[in-house]
C-alpha positions in Angstrom: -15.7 -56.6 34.6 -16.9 -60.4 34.3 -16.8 -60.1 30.4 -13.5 -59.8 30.5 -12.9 -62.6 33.3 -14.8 -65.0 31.0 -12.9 -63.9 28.0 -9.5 -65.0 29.9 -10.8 -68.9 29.5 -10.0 -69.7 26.2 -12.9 -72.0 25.2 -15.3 -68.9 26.3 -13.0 -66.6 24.0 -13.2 -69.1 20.9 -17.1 -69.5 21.3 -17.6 -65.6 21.3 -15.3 -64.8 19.0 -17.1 -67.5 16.4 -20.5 -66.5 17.6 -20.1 -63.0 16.7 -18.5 -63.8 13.4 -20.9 -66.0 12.6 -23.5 -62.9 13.8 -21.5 -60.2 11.5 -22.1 -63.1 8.9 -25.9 -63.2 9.2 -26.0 -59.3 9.4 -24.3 -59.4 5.3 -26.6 -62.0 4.7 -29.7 -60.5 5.2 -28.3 -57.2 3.6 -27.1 -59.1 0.6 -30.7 -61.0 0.5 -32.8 -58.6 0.9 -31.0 -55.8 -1.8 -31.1 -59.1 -4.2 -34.3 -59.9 -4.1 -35.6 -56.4 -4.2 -33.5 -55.7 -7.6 -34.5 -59.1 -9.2 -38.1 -59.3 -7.4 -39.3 -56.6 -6.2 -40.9 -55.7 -2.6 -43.3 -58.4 -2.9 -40.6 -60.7 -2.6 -39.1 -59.4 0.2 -41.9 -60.0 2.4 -41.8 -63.3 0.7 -38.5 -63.9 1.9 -39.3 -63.1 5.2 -42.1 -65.2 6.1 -40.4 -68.6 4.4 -37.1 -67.6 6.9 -39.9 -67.9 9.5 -41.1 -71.2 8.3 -38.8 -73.7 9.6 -38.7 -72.1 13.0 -42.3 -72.5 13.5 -42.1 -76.1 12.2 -38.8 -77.3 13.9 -40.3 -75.5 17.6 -43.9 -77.7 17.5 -43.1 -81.0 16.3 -38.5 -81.1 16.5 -38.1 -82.0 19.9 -35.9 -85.0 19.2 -34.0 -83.0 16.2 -32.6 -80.3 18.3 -32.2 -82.8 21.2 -29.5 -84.8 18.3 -28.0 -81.5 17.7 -27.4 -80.6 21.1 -23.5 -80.9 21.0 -20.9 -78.9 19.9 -19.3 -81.3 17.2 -23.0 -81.8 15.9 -23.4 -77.6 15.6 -20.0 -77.3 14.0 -21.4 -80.1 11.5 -24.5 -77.8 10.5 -22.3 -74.7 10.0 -20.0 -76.5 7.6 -23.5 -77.7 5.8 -24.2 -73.9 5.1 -21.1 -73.1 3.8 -21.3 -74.2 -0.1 -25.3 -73.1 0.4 -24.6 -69.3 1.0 -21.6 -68.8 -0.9 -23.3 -70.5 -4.1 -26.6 -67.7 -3.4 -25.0 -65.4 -5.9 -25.6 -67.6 -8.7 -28.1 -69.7 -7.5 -31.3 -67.0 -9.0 -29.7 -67.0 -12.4 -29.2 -71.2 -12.2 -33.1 -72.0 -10.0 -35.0 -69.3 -9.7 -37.1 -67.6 -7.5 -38.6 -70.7 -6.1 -35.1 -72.7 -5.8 -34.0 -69.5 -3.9 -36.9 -69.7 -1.6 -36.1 -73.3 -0.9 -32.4 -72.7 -0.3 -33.9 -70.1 2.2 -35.7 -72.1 3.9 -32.7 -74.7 4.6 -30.8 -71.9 5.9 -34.2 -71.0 8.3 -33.6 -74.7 9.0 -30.2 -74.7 9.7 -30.8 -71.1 12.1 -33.8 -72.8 13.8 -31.6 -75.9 15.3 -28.6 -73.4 15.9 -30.0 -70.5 18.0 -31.5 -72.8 21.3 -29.2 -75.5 20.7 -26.6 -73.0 21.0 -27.9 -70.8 24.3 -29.0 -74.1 25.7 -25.2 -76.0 25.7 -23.5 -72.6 26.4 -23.9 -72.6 30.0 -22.6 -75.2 31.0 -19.4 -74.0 30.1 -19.1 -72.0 32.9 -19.3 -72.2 36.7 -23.0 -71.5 37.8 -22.4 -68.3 39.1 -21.3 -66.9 35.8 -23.9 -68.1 33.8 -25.5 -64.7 33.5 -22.0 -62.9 32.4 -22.0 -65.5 29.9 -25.5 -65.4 28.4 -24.9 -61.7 28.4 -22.0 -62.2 26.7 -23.4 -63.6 23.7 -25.8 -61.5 23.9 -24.1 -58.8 23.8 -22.7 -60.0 20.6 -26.2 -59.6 18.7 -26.6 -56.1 20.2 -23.0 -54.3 19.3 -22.8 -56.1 15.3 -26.6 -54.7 14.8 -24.4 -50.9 15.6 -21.3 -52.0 13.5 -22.7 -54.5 11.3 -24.2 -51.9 9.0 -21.2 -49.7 9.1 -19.1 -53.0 8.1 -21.0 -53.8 5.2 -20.8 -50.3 4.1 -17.4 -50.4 3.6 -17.6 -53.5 2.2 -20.2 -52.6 -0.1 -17.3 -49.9 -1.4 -15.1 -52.8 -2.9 -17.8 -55.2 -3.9 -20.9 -56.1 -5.4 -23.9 -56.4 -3.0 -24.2 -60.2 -3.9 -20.5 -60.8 -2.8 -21.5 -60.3 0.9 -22.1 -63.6 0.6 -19.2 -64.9 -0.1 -18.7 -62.7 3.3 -21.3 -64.9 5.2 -19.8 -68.2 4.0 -16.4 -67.6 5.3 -17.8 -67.0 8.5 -19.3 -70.1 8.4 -16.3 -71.5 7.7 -14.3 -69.9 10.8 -17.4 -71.0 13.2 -17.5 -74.5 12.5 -14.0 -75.0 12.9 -14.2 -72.7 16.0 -17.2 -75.2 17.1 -14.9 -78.3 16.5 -12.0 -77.0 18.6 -14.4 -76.6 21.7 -16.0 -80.0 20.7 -12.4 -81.0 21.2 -10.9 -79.3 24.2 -13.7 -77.5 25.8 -14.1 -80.4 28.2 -10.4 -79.6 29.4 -11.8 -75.9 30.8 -14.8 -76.3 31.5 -16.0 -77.5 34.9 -19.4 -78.4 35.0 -19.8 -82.5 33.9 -22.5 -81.2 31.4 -19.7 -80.0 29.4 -17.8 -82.9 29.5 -19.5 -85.3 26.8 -19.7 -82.8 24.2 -20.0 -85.5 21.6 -23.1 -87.6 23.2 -24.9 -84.7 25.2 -27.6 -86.2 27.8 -30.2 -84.7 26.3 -29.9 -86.8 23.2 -29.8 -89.9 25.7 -32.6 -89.2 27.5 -36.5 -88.8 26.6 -37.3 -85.3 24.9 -39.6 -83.2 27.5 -42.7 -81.3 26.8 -43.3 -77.9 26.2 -46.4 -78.1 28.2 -46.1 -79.8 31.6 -42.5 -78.0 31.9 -44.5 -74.8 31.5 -46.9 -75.7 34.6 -44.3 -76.6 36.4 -42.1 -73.9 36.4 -44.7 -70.9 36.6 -42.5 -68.1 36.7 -40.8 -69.0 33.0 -44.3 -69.7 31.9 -45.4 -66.4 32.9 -42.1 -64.8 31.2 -42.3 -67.0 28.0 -45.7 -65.4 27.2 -44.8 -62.0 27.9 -42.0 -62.1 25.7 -44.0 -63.3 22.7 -46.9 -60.8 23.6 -44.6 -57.9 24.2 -42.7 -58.8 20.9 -45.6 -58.3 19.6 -46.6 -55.2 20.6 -43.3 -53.7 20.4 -42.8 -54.3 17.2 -44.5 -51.3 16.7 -41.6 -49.2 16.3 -40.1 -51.3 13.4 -42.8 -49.9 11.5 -44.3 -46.9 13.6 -41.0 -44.8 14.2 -40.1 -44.3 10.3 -44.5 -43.2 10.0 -44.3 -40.9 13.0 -40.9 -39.3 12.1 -41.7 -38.2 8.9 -45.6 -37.4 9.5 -45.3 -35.0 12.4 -41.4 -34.4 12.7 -41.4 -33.7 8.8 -37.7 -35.5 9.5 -36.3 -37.5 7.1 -34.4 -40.5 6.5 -31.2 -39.1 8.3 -32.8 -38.3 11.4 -34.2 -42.5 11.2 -30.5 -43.6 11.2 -30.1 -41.6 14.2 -33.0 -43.4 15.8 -31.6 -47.0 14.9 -28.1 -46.2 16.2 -29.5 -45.2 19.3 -31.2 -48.1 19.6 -28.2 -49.8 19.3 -26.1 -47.5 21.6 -28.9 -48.1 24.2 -28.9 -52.1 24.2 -25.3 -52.2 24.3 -25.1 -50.2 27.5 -27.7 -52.1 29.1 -26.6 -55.3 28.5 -23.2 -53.8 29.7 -24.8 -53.3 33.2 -27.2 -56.4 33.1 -24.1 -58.9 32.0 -21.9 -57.1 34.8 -23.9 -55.7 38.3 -26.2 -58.4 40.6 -29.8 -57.4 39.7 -31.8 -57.2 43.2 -35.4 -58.4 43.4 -36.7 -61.7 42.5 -36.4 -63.2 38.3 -39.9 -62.2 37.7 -40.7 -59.0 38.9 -37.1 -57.8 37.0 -38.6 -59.2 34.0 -42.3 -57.7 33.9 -40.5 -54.2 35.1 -38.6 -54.0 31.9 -41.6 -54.9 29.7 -43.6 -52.6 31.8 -41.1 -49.6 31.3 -41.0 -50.5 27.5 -44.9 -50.4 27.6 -44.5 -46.9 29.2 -42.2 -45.6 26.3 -44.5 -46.8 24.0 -47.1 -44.2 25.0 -44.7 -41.3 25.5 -44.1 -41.6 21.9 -47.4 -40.6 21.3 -46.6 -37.4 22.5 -43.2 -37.3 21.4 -43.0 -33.7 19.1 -39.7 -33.1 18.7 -36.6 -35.8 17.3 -34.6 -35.5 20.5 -37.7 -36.4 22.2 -38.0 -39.6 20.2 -33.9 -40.3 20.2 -34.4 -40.1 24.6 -37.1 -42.2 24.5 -35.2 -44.9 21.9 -32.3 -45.2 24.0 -34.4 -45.3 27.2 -36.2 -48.4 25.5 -33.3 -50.2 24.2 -31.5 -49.8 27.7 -34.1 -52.1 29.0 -34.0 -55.1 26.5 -30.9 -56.9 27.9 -32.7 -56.6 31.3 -35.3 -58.5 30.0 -33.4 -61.1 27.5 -30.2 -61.7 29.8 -32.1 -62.7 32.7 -34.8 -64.8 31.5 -32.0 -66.7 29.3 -30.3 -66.8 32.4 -33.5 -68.4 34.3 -33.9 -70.8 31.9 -30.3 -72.0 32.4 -30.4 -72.9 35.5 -32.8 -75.9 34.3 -31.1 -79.2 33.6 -29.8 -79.6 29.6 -32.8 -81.6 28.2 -35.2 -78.8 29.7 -33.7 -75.9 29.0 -33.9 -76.6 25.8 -37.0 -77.2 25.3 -38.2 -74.2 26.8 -35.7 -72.0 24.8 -37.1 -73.5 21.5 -40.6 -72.6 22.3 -39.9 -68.9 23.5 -37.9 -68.6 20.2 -41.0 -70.2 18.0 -43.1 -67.8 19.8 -40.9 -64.8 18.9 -40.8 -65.5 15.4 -45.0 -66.4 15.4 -45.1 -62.9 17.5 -42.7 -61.2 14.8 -44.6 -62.4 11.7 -47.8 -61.6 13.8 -46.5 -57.7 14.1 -45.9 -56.9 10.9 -49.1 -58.7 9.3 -51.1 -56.6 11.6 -49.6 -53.4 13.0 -48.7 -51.6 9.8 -52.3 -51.3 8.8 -52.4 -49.8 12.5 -50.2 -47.1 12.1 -50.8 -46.4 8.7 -54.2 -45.3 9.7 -53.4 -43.4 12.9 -49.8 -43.6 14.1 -50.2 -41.7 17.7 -53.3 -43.8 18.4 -51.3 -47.1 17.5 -48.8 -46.2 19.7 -50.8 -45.6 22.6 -52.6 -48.9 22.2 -49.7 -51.1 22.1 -48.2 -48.9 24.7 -51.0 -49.6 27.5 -51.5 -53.2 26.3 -47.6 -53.8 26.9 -47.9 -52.2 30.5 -51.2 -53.8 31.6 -49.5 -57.6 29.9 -46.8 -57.2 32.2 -48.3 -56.0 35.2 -51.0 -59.0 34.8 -48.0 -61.7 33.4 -47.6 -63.5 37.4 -51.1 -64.6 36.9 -50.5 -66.8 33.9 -48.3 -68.6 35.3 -51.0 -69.7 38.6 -53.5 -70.2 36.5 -51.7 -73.0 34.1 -49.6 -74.2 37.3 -50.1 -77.6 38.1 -51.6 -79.1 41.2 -49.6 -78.5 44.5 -49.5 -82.8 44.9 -48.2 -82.9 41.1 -44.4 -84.7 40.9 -42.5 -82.2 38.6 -42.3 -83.4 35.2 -38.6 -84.4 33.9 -37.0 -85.6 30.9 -37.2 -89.7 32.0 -41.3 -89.0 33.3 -42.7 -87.5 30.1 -43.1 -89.7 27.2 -41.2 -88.4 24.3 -43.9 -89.3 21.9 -45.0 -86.3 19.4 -47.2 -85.7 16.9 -50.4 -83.0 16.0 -51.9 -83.6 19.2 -49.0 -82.9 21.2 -48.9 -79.3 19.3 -52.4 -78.9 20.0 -51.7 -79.3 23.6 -48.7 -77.2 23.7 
């Protein structure tokens, strides 16, 4: 399998075994955070909680080009992990010492922190490896979100049996703590297996030499990511109708109850895992694209079967089925926007993450009032929107392309000047 050829180089072993720590970490986190403020708060607060997360994502993708650009390095990720550290682990007394609103602005220097980590991260990963493993890898770390979002609840569980909820903290600190040491090490020695030059100046990366790119003109360039970038925030979107649809329709015409959800979220899990097992491991055949709109398109197609959906094996077949495609979908278009030099790449990864968390906080402002009023009909609307989307997605990329004499844009030929207008642009 080429997971397992990847984890025989060490500096790939170190990364993924800190990545998924530090993933097992966030997992207590948001367990801990959540069960905290619902005791001291209430459910107000939760959804509080969520949106000022979201904050600094939204902020850092329009207008922290040249931040994330600074932080593109190893050494400098290792340096933001160790930041985190005394934050998290001081959360269990931090409500009684500051409050709510000290809390909320602790939270949103940990969004901060998670919104220059997750594309600086994908974005340096790759070069790592040899080019023709850059999909094992990305699917690799992915991988890593999928299988602690089965185990991750089971962990804390048995945590939860020694300790008081607010300890997981603690938990999430000293994972911290092993991932920016892991980070340092490959800061250190990475260059010595890795063998692309990208890899080599882990401590300067080029993309904090050179001029920041822009979302925009990198979009019309490459037509194909375009296109894929806004399916993936409209299909979030529209998919996040099961967070809040599957719990309404099992209980409204199943009569099920909350057992029969857990076995809906672990097939969900079960599902990702095993696609991403065959995404990360066997050549895909068509071209980047058309993979890409085929797994929204299938998704979109689930969707609608669960309005007809009328028994909980039914609605278990058609989880798994869905899940099974999601790696198809992540892995490869992580894997197309690897293949563009360092400075680009990440660019384009921080805007498809900003517009997954705009299309996340988007879904549950507006679909719960959706299902809550007719669940079957809900899902059939996102269902058709999510299959016509990704049947139409090609043509958004020719419509925003740019001229056929245009010189493609690159990091030293777009001004790195920012500012309101820019975002307005993008």
């Amino acid at each position: 399998m080429g997971y397992l050829r990847l984890l025989r180089q060490r500096h790939i072993l170190v990364l993924w075994l800190a990545e998924t720590l530090s993933v097992f970490g966030d997992r207590f986190f948001t367990l801990a955070l959540m069960w905290t403020a619902w005791q001291r708060e209430g459910a107000v607060t939760m959804g509080v909680v969520v949106i000022v997360e979201s904050v600094p994502h939204l902020l850092v993708g329009a207008f922290g080009r040249r931040l994330l650009a600074r932080f593109a390095s190893f050494r400098a990720l290792a340096g933001v992990d160790a930041a985190q550290i005394l934050v998290v682990g001081a959360m269990p007394w931090l409500w009684d010492l500051v409050g709510l609103a000290g809390v909320l602005a602790v939270i949103v220097l940990i969004g901060l922190c998670d919104a220059i980590t997750e594309p600086t991260r994908s974005a340096i990963t790759p070069d790592l490896v040899e080019a023709d493993q850059v999909r094992q890898v990305n699917g690799l770390m992915d991988l890593t979100g999928r299988f602690t979002w089965v185990l991750g609840p089971g962990s804390a569980a048995v945590l939860l049996a020694a300790m008081e909820p607010e300890k997981l903290f603690l938990v999430d600190a000293a994972t911290f703590a092993v991932s920016a040491l892991a980070l340092l090490w490959l800061a250190r020695h990475a260059d010595q297996g890795a063998p692309t030059p990208a890899a080599g100046d882990l401590d300067e990366p080029d993309s904090a030499k050179a001029p920041v790119p822009r979302a925009w003109p990198l979009l019309r360039h490459h037509t194909a990511l375009a296109s894929a970038v806004a399916l993936h925030g409209v299909g979030e979107f529209l998919y996040a109708i099961t967070t809040v649809g599957i719990p309404v329709l099992l209980t409204a015409r199943l009569q099920a109850e909350a057992d029969a959800y857990a076995m809906v979220v672990m097939c969900m899990g079960i599902g990702s895992v095993i696609g991403n097992l065959l995404v990360g491991n066997i050549a895909l055949p068509g071209r980047f694209l058309t993979v890409y709109c085929t797994a929204w398109a299938l998704r979109g197609m689930v969707l609608v079967a669960f309005t007809f959906a009328d028994a909980l094996v039914t609605v278990l077949l058609l989880t798994g089925a869905a899940s099974l495609t999601v790696p198809l979908g992540a892995v490869n278009l992580t894997t197309e926007l690897s293949r563009l030099p360092q400075a680009e790449r990440l660019r384009l990864m921080t805007v498809d993450s900003t517009g997954l968390h705009v299309a996340s906080m988007a879904g549950m402002a507006v679909l719960p009032a959706l299902v809550a009023a007719a669940p079957a009909r809900a899902f059939l609307a996102c269902g058709v929107l999510l299959v016509g989307t990704a049947l139409t997605a090609p043509l958004i990329g020719r419509f925003v392309s740019l001229p056929p004499t245009a010189a493609p844009p690159s990091a030293a030929s777009i001004p790195a000047l920012g500012g309101p207008e820019d975002l307005a642009r993008r």
